[in-house]
C-alpha positions as semicolon CSV with decimal commas, in nm:
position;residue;x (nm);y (nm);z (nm)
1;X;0,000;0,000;0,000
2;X;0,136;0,350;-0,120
3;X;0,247;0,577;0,177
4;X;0,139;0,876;0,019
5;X;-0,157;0,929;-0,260
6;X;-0,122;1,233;-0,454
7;X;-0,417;1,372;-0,649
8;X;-0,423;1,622;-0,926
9;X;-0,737;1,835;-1,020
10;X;-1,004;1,665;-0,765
11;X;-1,282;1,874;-0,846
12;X;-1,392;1,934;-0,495
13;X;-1,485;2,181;-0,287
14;X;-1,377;2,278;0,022
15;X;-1,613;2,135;0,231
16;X;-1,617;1,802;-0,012
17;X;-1,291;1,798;0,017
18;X;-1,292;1,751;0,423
19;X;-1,521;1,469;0,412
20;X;-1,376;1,271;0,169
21;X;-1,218;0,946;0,344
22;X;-0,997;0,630;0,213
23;X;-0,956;0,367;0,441
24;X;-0,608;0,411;0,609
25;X;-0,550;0,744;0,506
26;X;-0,597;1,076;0,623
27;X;-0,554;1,402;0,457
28;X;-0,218;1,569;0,460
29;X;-0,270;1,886;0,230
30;X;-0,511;2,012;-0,008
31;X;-0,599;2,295;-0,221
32;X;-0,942;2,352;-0,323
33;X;-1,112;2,669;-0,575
34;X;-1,326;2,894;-0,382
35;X;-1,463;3,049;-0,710
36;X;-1,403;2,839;-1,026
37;X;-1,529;2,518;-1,021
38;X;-1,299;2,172;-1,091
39;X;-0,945;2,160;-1,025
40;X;-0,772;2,143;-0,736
41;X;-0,476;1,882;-0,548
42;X;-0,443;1,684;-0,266
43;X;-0,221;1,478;-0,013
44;X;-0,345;1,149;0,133
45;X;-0,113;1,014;0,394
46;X;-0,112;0,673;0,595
47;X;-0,267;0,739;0,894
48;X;0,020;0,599;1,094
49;X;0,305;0,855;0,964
50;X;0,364;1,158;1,101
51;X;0,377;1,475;0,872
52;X;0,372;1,853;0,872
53;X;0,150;2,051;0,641
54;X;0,297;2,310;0,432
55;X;0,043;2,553;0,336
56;X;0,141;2,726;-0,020
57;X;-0,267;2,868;-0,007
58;X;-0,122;3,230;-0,079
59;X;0,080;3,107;-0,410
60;X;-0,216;2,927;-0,601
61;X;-0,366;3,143;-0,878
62;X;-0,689;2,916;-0,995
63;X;-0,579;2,760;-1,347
64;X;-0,264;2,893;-1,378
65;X;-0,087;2,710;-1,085
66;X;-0,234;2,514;-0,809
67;X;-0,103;2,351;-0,518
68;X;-0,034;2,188;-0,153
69;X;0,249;2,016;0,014
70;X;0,312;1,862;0,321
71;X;0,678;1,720;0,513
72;X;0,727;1,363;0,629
73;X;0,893;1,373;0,933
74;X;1,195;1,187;1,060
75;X;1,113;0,813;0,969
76;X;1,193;0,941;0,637
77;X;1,457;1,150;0,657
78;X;1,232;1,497;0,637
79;X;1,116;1,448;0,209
80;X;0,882;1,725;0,107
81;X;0,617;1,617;-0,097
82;X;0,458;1,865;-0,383
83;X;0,158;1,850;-0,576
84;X;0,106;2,078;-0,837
85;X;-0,176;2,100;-1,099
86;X;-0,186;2,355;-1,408
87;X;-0,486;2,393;-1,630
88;X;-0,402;2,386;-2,014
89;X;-0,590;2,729;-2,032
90;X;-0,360;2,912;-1,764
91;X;-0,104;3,152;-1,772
92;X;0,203;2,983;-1,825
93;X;0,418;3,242;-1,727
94;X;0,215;3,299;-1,419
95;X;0,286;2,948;-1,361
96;X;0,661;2,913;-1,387
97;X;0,661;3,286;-1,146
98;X;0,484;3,172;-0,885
99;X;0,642;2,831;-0,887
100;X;0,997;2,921;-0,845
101;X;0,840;3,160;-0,566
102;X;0,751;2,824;-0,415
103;X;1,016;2,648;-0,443
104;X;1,252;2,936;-0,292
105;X;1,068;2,897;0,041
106;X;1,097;2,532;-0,020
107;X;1,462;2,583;-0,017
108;X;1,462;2,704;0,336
109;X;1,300;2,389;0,442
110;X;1,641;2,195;0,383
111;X;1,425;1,909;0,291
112;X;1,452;1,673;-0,013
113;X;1,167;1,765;-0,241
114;X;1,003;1,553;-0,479
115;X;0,758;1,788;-0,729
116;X;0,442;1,573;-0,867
117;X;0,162;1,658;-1,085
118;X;-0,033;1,760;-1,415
119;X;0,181;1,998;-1,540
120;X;-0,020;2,021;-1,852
121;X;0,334;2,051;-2,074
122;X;0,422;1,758;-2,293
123;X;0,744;1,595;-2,204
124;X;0,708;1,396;-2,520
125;X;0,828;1,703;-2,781
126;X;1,017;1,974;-2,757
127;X;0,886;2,300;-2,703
128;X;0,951;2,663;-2,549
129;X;0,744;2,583;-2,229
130;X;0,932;2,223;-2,148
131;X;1,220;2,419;-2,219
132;X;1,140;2,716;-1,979
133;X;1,019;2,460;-1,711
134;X;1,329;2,256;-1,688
135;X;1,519;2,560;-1,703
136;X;1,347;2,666;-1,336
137;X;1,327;2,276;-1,216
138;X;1,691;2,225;-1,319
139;X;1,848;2,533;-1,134
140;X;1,740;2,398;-0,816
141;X;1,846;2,002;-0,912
142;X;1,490;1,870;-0,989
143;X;1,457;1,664;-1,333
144;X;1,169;1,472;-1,467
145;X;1,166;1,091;-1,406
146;X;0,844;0,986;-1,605
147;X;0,998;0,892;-1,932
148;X;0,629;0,685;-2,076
149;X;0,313;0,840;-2,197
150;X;0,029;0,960;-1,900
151;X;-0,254;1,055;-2,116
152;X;-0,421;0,850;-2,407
153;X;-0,743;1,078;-2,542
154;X;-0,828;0,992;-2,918
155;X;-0,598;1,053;-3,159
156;X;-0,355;1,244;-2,897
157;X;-0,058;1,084;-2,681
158;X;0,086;1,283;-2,434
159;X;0,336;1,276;-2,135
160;X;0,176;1,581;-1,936
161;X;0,164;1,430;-1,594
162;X;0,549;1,406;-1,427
163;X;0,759;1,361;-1,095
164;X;1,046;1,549;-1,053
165;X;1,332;1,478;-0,879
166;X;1,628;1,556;-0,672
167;X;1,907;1,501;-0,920
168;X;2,113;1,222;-0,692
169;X;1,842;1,091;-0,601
170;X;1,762;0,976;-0,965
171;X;1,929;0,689;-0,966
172;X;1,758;0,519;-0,629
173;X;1,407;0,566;-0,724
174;X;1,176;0,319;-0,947
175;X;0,901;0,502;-1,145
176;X;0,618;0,262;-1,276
177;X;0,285;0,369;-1,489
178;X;-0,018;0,248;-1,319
179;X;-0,362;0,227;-1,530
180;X;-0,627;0,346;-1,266
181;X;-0,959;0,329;-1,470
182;X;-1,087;0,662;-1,361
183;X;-0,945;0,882;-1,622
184;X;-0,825;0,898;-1,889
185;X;-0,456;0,980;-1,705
186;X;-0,253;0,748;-1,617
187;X;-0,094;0,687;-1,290
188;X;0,278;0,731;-1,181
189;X;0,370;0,501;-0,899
190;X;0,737;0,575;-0,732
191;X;0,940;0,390;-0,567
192;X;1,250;0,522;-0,344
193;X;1,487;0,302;-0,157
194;X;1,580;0,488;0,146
195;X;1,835;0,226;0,251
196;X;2,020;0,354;-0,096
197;X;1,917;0,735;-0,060
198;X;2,010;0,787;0,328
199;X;2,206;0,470;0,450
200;X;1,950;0,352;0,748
201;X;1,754;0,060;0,788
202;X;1,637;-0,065;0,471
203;X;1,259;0,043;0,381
204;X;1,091;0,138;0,063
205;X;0,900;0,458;0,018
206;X;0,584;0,482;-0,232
207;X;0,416;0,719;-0,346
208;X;0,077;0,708;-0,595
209;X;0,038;0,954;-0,785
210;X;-0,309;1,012;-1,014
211;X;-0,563;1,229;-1,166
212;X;-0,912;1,165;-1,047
213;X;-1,169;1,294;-1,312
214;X;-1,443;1,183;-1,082
């Protein structure tokens, strides 16, 4: 069972989104639209671990960038998990300003981050906005570890949903695709092996991400 679930664009409200429950999990973070309807991300956490909520409220601008993130606490070596979600229709440059904002305070954490989400650019071509987006992710050592397709609509493939990395880290992680059945994006599933990334006592850390259309 996944530690952590990460959802992209939920669609619920803020009072949905508090009454929502999966066995074994509780909420760690979420981000909800108070005026548009749709979007939105989330953090679902065993309900054993112990986590801090990291509330990036004040950074979301509805379509253009949306997001929550929460810490894991010691048992695994303080990761920050992010969840971002960015509508096809936003502002892209909005989007790449207010997420190196959020990743700056990030920074101050001292925590190793690991960025998931629908970031609505296609890692499958090569284009000015991939381009502008690993520029940011790359100057503070994230890269992209989903290297299959995520979204299967008609005629169109795309790789639009990613995980991003700590560049070290790269090379001690396992990142599967995951058919869920509830949208028409796939799943990422990733594996890190903390004996590998940290040198304790051997564990494996999961976490699931998906879109849920629903």
């Amino acid at each position: 069972m996944p530690y952590l679930l990460c959802f992209s664009e939920h669609h619920l409200s803020q009072s949905e989104a508090d009454f929502i429950n999966i066995e074994n999990y509780s909420i760690g973070a979420k981000y909800c639209r108070r005026k548009l309807q749709k979007g939105g991300v989330s953090i679902f956490i065993q309900s054993h671990l112990q986590f801090t909520t990291l509330n990036r409220d004040k950074y979301c601008v509805n379509q253009d960038i949306e997001v929550c993130a929460l810490k894991l606490d010691s048992t695994f070596s303080n990761i920050c998990i992010l969840v971002i979600y960015r509508s096809p229709i936003g502002n892209f440059n909005t989007f790449v300003t207010q997420l190196d904002k959020v990743l700056q305070k990030l920074c101050t954490i001292k925590s190793n981050l690991i960025i998931c989400g629908d970031v609505n650019v296609n890692y499958l071509q090569e284009s000015d906005k991939k381009s502008q987006l690993n520029a940011l992710l790359n100057s503070y050592n994230l890269f992209s570890v989903v290297l299959f397709l995520t979204r299967i609509y008609g005629n169109s493939v795309s790789a639009i949903d990613n995980i991003f990395i700590y560049t070290t880290k790269i090379d001690t992680c396992e990142v599967i695709q995951a058919m869920n059945g509830l949208s028409d994006h796939d799943a990422q599933i990733i594996n890190l092996n903390l004996n590998t990334m940290y040198n304790n006592k051997s564990h494996e850390y999961q976490t699931y991400f998906k879109r849920n259309n629903t």
